[in-house]
C-alpha atoms as one frame of an Amber mdcrd trajectory, in Angstrom:
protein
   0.000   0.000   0.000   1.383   3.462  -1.116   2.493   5.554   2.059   0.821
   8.994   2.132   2.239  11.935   3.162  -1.005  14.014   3.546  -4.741  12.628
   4.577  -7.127  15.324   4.876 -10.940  13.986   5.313 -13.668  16.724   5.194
 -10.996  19.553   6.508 -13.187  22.841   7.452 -11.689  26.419   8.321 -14.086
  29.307   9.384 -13.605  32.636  10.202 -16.102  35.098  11.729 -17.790  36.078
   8.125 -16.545  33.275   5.959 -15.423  29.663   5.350 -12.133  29.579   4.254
 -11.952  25.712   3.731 -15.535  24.011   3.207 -14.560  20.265   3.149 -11.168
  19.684   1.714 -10.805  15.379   1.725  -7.392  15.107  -0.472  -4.415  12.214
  -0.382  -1.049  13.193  -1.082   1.172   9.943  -1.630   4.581   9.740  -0.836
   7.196  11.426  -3.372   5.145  13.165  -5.229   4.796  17.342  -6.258   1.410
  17.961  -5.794  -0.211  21.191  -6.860  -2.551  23.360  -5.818  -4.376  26.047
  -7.852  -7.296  28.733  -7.306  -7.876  32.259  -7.434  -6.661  34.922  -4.786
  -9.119  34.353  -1.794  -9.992  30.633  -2.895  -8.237  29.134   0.669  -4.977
  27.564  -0.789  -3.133  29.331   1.972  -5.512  28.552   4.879  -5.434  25.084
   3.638  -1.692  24.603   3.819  -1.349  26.853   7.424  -3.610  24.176   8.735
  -1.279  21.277   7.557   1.193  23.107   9.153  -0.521  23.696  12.591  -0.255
  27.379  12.288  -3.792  28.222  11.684  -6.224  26.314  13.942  -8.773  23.431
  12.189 -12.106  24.259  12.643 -13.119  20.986  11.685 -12.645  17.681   9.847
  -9.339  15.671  10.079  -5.932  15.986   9.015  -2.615  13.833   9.065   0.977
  14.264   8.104   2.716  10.636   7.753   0.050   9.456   9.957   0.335  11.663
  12.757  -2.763  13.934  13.694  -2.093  17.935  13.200  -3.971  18.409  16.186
  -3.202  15.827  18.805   0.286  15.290  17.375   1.461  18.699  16.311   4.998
  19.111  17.931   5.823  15.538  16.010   4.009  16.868  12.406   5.904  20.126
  12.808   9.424  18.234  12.474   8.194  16.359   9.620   7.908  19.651   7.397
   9.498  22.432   6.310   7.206  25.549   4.863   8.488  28.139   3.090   5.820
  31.265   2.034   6.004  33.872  -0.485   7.331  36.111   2.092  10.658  36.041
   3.136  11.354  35.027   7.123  14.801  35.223   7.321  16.955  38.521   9.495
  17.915  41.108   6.795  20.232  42.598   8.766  21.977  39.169   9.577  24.168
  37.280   6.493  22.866  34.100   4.995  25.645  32.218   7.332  24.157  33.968
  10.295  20.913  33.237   9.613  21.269  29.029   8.630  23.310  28.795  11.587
  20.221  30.503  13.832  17.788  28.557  12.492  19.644  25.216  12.911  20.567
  26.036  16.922  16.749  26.755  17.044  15.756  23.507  15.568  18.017  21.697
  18.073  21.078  21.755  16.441  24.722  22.008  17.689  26.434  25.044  17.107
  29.171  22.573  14.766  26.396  20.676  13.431  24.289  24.015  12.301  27.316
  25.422  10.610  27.879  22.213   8.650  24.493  21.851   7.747  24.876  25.625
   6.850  27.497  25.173   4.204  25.872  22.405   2.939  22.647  24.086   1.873
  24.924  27.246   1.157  26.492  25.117  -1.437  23.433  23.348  -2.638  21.826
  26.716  -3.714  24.531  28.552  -4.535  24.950  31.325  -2.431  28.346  29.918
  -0.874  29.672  33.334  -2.670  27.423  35.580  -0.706  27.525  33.635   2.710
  29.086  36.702   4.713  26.558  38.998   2.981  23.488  40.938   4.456  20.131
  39.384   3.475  19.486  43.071   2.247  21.826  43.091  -0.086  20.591  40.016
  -1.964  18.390  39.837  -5.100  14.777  38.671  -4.762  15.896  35.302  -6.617
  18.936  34.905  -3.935  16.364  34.996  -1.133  13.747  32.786  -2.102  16.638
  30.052  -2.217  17.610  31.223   0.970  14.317  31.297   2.621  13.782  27.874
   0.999  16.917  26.335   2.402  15.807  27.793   5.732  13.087  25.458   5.682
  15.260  22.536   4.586  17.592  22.902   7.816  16.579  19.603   9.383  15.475
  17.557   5.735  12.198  16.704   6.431  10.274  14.724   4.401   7.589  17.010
   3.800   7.992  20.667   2.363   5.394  22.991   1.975   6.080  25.604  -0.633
   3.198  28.474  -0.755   4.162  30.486  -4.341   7.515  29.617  -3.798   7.992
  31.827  -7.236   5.853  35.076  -6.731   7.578  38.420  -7.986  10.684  36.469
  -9.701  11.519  37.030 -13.261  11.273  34.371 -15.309  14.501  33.392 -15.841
  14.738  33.379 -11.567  11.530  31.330 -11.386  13.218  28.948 -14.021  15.786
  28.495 -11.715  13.613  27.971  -8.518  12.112  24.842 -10.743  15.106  23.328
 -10.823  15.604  23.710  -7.190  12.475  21.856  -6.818  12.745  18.896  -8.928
  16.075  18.185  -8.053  14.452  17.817  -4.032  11.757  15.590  -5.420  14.193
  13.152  -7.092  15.916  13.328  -3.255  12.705  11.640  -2.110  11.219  14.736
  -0.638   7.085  15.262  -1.169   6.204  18.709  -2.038   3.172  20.561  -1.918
   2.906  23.784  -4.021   0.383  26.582  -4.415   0.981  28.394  -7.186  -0.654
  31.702  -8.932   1.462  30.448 -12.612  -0.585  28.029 -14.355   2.721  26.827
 -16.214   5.041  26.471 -13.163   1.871  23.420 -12.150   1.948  21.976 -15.369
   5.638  21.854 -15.643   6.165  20.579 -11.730   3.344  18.551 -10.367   2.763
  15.211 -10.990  -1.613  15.419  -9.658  -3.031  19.099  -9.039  -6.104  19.982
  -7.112  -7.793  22.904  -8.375  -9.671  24.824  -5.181 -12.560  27.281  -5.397
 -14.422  28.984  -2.507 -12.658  26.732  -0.321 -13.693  23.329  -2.354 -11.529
  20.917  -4.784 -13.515  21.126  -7.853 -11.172  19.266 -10.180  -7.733  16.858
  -9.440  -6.155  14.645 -11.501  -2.886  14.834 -13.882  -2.230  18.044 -15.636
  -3.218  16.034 -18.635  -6.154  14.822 -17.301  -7.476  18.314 -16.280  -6.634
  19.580 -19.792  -9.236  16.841 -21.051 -11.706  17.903 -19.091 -12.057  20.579
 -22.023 -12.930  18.192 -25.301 -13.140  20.944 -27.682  -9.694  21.389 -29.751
  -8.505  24.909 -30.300  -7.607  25.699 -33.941  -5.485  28.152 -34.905  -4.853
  29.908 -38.320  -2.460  32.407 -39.242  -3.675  34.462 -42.561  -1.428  35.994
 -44.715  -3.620  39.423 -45.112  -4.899  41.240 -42.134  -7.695  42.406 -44.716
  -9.329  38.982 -44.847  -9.229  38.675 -41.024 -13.085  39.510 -40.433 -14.116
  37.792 -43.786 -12.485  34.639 -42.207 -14.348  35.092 -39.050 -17.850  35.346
 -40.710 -17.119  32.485 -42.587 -16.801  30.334 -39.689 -19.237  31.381 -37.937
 -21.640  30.842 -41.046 -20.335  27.358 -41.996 -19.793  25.762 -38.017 -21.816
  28.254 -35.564 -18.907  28.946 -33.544 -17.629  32.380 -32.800 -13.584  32.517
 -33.921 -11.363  35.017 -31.115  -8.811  37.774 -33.565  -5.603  37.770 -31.471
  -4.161  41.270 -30.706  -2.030  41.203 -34.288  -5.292  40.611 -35.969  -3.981
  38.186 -38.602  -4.299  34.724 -36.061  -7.526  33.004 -35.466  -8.528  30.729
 -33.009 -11.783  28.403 -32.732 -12.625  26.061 -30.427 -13.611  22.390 -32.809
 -15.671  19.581 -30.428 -14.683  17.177 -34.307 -11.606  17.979 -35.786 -13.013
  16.753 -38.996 -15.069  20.018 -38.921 -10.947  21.358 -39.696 -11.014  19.997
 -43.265 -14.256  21.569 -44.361 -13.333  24.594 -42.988  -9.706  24.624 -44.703
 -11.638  23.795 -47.994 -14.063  26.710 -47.539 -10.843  29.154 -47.306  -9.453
  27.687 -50.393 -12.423  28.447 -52.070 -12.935  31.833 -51.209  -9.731  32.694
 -51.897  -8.732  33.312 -48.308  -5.045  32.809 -47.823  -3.852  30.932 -44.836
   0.391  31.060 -44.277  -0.188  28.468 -41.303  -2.708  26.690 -39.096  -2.324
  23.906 -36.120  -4.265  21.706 -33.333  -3.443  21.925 -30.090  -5.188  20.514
 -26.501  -6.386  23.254 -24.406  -3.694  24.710 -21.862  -4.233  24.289 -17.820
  -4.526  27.860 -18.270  -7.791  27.504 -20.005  -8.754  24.795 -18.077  -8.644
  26.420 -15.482 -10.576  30.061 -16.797 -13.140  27.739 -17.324 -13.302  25.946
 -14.115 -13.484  28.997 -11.762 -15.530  31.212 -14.054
């Protein structure tokens, strides 16, 4: 039987004018990265706080490797490590200072803290800028940072709440690689993310969560066939035939085609893609150019759009 590292059943959180988490029953199994997506308000946070046993349950049940986040909290808290969009490290303190801190407070010797210190110093690389102040780092250097703060005592579990918020892409890029490469160490992750591409790249099962309730989970392929209707997309070769093209098929397969910004691209959404070859024929003879077209599966992106509309 597959070990799980999370086992919420019915999990509730309500504040004064509004339930934050109406019901959440999700398994998380051993090794995996396991997403979490919804829009701002929709209680991804809440959800993970409450794993964590910093924000109280108001009701239901939930376990980390077995052990109750209620009755066995001190032992849950040593399984994890949770690192937030914000950063919790000492600006005024270097990156040395501050692994070494957190490592005596997590009941480490002062030798064992600074050895543990280089190590994750190394394995983000910021051994360069050990003996700098936090303040002085980029935004990129920090979220490593603030993620190997987490990591001080390698637990098994790491909770990463938009690990990637406010990088630049090429940062974020970076940050991805940061978290595969703990996966394949045998670590489980669970993300929330606001980047519908970051999910689909890293997890291996998302949950998408909406006024506090998983509406959809499954692979990031299996949400994207939730949508059956293939998008089509045609390129014309003069702008000028752009709303002719439109009309056309909207006349010939009642479906309304969306102009993209440079007004020469089409896209339509086909339930058949047989409906493709008609319409390609109908072009031809109208004498409506097309320099390219393609198929493609909906993205998570508008998978999601659709989902939480």
């Amino acid at each position: 039987m597959t070990e799980l590292a999370v086992s919420t059943k019915e999990l509730v959180k309500e504040f004064p004018n509004k339930r934050a988490v109406n019901g959440i029953s999700l398994d998380i199994k051993k090794g995996e990265i396991f997403g979490i997506l919804g829009p701002n308000g929709a209680g991804k946070t809440t959800f993970l706080r409450m794993l964590a046993t910093i924000t109280k349950v108001s009701g239901g049940s939930a376990k980390i490797f077995g052990k109750d986040v209620i009755k066995d909290a001190r032992k849950v808290r040593s399984l994890i490590g949770l690192t937030g969009q914000y950063a919790t490290v000492d600006e005024e303190l270097t990156a040395m200072e501050n692994l070494k801190l957190f490592g005596q407070l997590n009941g480490l010797s002062a030798s064992q803290s600074k050895a543990r210190a280089l190590e994750l110093l190394n394995q983000f690389s910021l051994t360069e800028a050990k003996d700098r102040p936090i303040r002085e780092f980029s935004g990129g250097m920090r979220r490593r940072l603030d993620l190997s703060v987490s990591l001080i005592v390698k637990p098994p579990l790491i909770f990463l709440d938009e690990p990637t918020t406010g990088l630049d892409p090429r940062t974020r890029g970076e940050m991805w690689e940061v978290i595969r490469n703990l996966a394949s160490d045998g670590a489980t992750i669970l993300l929330t993310t606001q980047y519908l591409e970051e999910a689909d790249q890293l997890a291996d099962r998302l949950a998408i969560i909406n006024h506090g309730k998983i509406i959809s989970l499954g692979t990031p392929n299996e949400l994207k066939s939730l949508l059956s209707e293939t998008q089509f997309e045609i390129t014309l070769e003069h702008m000028k035939d752009t709303e002719r093209t439109k009309q056309l098929i909207k006349t010939e397969i009642a479906q309304e085609a969306m102009i993209s910004p440079e007004g020469t691209k089409l896209t339509v959404k086909l339930a058949d893609t047989k409906v493709m070859t008609k319409l390609l024929l109908c072009f031809t003879q109208q004498n409506i150019e097309i320099k390219e077209f393609s198929v493609r599966k909906p993205t998570l992106d508008e998978v999601f759009l659709e989902l939480t509309k």
